[in-house]
N, C-alpha and C positions, 0 to 999 in steps of 0.2 A: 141869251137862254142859259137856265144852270145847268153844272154839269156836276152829272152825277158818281162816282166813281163805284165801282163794284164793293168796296168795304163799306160806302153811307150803306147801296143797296141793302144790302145781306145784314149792317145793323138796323135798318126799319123793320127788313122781317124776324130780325132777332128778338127785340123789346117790344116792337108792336105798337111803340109810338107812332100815331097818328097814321096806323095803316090802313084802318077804314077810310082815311080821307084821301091819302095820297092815293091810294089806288084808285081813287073816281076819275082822277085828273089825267089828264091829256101828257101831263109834264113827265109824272111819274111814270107812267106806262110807257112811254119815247125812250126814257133814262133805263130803262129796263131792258125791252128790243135795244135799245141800243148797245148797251154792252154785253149782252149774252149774242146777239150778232158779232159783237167784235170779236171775243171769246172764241165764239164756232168758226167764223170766220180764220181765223190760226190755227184752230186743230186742222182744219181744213185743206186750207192752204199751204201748198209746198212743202208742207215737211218733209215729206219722202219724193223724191225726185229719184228720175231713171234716164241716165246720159246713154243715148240707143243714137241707131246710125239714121241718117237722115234718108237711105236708098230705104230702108226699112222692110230687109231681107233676112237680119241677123239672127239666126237658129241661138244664139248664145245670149241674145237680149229677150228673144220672144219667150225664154224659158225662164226667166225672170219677172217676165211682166205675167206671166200664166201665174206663179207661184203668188204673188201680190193679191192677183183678183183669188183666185181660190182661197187666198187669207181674210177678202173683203179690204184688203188695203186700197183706201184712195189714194192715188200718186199722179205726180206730172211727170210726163214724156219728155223729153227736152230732147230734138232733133240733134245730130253732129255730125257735120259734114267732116266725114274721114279725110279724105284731101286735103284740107285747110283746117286743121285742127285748132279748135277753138283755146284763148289762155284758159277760161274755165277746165274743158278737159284735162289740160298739162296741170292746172291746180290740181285737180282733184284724182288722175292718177300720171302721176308725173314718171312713174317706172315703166310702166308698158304702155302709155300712152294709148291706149285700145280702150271700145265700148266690151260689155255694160259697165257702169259703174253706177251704184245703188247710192244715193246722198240723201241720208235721214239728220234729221236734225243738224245741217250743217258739216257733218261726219262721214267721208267718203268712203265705203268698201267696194272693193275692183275684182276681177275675177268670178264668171258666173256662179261655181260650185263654192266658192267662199259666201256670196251673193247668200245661196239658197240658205244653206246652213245658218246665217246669217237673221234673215226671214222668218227659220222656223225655232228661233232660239228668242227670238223679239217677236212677235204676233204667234199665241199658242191655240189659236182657232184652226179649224182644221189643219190639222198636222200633217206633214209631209212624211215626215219618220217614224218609225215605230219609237215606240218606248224603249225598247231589251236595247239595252247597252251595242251587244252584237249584233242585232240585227240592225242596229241604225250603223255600225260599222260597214258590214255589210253592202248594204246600199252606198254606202260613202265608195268603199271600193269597187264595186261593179260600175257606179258614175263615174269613177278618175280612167276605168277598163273601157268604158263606150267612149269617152273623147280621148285617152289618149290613143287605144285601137282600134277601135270598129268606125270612128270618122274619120281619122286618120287613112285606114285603109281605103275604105271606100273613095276620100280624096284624091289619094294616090291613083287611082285606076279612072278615076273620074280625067284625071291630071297628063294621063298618056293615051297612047293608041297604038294599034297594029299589036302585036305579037305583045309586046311588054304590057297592054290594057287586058289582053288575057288573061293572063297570071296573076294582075295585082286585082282582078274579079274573084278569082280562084280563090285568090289570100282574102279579099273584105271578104266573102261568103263561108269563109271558114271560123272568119274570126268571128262573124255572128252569130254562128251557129253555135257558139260558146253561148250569149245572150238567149237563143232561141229556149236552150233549153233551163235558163234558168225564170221564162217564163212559161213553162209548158204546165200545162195544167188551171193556169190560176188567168185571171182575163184581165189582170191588169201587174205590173208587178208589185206594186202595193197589196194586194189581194181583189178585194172586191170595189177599191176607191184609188184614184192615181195617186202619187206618191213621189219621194226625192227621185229615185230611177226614172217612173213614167216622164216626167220636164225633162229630165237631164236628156232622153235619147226620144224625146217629141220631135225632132226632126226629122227621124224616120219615114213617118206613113206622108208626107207632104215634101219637103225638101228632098230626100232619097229619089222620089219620082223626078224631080228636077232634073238631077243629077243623069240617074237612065238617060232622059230623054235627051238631052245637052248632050250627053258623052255615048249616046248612041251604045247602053251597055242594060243591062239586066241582073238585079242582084237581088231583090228582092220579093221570090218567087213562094207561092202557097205549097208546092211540092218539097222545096230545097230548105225552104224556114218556112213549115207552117204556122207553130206555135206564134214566132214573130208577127209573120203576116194575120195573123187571127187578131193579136194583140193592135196590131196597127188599125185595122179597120175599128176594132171597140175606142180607140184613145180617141183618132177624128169624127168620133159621131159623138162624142160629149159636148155640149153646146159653147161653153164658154172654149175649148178651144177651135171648133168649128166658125164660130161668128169671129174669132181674133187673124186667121190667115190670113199671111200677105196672099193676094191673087197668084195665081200660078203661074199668068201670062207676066209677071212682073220677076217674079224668081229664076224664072226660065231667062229672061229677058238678059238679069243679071250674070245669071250661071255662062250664058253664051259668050259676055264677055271676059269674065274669069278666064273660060280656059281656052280662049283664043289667045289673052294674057301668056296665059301659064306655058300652053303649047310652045308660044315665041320665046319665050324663055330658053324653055327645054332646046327649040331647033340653034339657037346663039351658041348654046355651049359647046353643039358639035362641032 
């Protein structure tokens, strides 16, 4: 059979020789499909890869994979069993050895908040950040303030019990209420569309419940963070993050062993 290569293609339809004929033919039109399948086929395929956990719980992967589809980005998933760390992952982030890790065109970035900014600086279809210089500042910092404090704290208190789970309730609930008010008013923190903020602290209205439930605590109240709690019920009734949750009974499942983990930690050092 011959074979056609995409420059003969593209000079038939340039000159026009014998393109009434070729086009009748069986040969030509194969040689056609066949390379603009090859073609699609590569855009297609793999270019953007997303290294996520294989338990597939990760609030830091899921908030990567949301920013993707909201971009309409097609990507592949690649499972990674955190235990046994694959040589791909130590390629591709050999410093912190840790998921997510975003692999476009062969080219690894690590870190979910490097990730996003990343996403909306290469795919400029629905935007994550505002335009104003500041205000995409802004958001930059209220994101690095909910994972380096407000998970942080919540962790902590997730992470203890008795007397000391009190206090560090006290502290996550204080430290949100920072957050609470700087979505008060507005129903998403983006404004009327989610945005770098909404991903970055999406693990509020679904993993927070986790957390409660497992750690036997309450933080996340319509009296104590209204605004929050308002916000959180608008974020999980958007469909694309609605249909993407891990099940609860799988989070939960996870969460249990975390801080059964965690706990025996804490009890060794006494």
């Amino acid at each position: 059979m011959a074979v056609f290569s995409r420059k003969h293609i593209y000079s038939f339809f340039k000159t026009g020789q014998n393109k009434s004929i070729l086009l009748k033919t069986h040969l030509f039109k194969n040689a056609i499909l066949g390379v603009l399948s090859s073609e699609t086929s590569n855009l297609i395929m793999a270019e953007v890869k997303v290294i996520g956990s294989s338990i597939g719980v990760s609030l830091f992967c899921y908030r990567v994979e949301w920013a993707l589809k909201l971009k309409g980005v097609e990507h592949e998933l690649i499972a990674e069993d955190l235990r046994n760390k694959s040589p791909m992952l130590l390629k591709y982030n050999p410093v912190h050895k840790k998921v997510p890790v975003l692999v476009h065109n062969g080219k690894p970035i690590a870190e979910s908040l490097v990730i996003l900014d990343y996403i909306e600086d290469t795919w400029k279809e629905n935007p994550i950040l505002p335009e104003n210089p500041y205000d995409r500042a802004m958001a930059r910092f209220w994101g690095k303030f909910a994972d380096e404090k407000c998970l942080t704290e919540v962790w902590t208190a997730f992470c203890t019990e008795g007397h000391g789970q009190e206090k560090a309730v006290e502290s996550a609930i204080e430290t949100l209420r920072i957050l609470d008010k700087q979505v008060k008013g507005k129903k998403f923190f983006g404004g009327e569309t989610i945005g770098f903020l909404d991903l970055v602290v999406g693990w509020i209205p679904h993993w927070l419940a986790a957390f409660e439930k497992v750690g036997g605590m309450k933080i996340l109240d319509a009296e104590t963070l209204p605004s929050l709690h308002e916000w959180a019920d608008n974020f999980i009734q958007i469909p694309m993050i609605k249909e993407s949750l891990p099940p609860m009974e799988k989070v939960i499942n996870y969460f249990q062993g975390s801080r059964k983990y965690m706990l025996s930690l804490a009890a060794d050092k006494k």
